[in-house]
C-alpha positions in Angstrom: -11.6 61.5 54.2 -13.1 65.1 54.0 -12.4 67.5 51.3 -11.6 71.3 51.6 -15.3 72.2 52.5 -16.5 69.5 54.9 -17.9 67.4 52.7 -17.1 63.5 53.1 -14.9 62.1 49.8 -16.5 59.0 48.6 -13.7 55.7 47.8 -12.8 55.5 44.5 -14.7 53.2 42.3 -12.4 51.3 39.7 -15.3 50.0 37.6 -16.3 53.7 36.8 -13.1 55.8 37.2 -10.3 53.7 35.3 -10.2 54.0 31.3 -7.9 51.6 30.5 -7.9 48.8 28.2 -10.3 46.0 29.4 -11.7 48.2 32.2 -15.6 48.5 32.3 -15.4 52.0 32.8 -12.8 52.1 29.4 -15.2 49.6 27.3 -17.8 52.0 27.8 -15.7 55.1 26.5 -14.7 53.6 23.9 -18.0 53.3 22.4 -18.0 57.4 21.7 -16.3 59.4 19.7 -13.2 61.3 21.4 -11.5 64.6 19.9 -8.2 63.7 19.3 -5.6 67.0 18.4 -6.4 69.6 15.8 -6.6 68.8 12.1 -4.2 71.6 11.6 -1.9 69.4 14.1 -1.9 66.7 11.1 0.5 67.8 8.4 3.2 65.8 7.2 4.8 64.0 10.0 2.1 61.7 12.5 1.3 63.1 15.7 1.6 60.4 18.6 -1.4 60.8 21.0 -2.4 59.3 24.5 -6.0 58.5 24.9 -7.8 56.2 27.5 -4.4 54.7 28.6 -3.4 53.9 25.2 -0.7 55.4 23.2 -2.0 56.2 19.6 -0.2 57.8 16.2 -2.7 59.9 14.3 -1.6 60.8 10.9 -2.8 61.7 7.3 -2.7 59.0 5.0 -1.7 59.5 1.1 -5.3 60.8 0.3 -5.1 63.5 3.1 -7.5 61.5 5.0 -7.0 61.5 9.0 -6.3 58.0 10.7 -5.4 56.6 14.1 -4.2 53.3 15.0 -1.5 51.7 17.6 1.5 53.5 18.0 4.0 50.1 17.2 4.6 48.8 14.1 2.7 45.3 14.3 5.6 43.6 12.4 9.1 45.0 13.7 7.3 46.9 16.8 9.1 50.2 16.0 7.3 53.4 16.5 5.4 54.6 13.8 5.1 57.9 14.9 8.1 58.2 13.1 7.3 56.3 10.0 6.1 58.5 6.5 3.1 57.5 3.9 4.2 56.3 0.9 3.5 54.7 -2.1 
């Protein structure tokens, strides 16, 4: 396969150019830090985010610190990017 100017495409390598979960190419980019959305994005409600293949919630917790975790609820797996801090 050639590309626009001539030049020969090489195959695609899924060891480097897949990111998801239990990939090598993800393992290694999940060793780095990653910008997620804006803190000005992280008010009241959480935010859900896709990173790496993975669907994420980032949110503020009662302190106003930022967090990020799994997007289900590990108990009733609902969708906590619909879910509010509270006491």
């Amino acid at each position: 396969m050639r590309s626009a100017y001539g030049l020969k495409i090489p195959k695609e390598d899924p060891e480097t150019t897949h990111v998801g979960p239990g990939t090598p190419g993800g393992e290694l980019l999940r060793r780095y830090w990653h910008p997620v959305c804006l803190s000005a994005d992280l008010r009241d409600l959480p935010k859900r985010v896709r990173l790496l293949g993975e669907d994420l919630v980032a949110f503020r917790d009662g302190k106003g610190r930022p967090g990020l975790c799994f997007y289900l609820c590990s108990h009733r797996a609902t969708s906590l990017e619909y879910g509010r801090i509270e006491e």
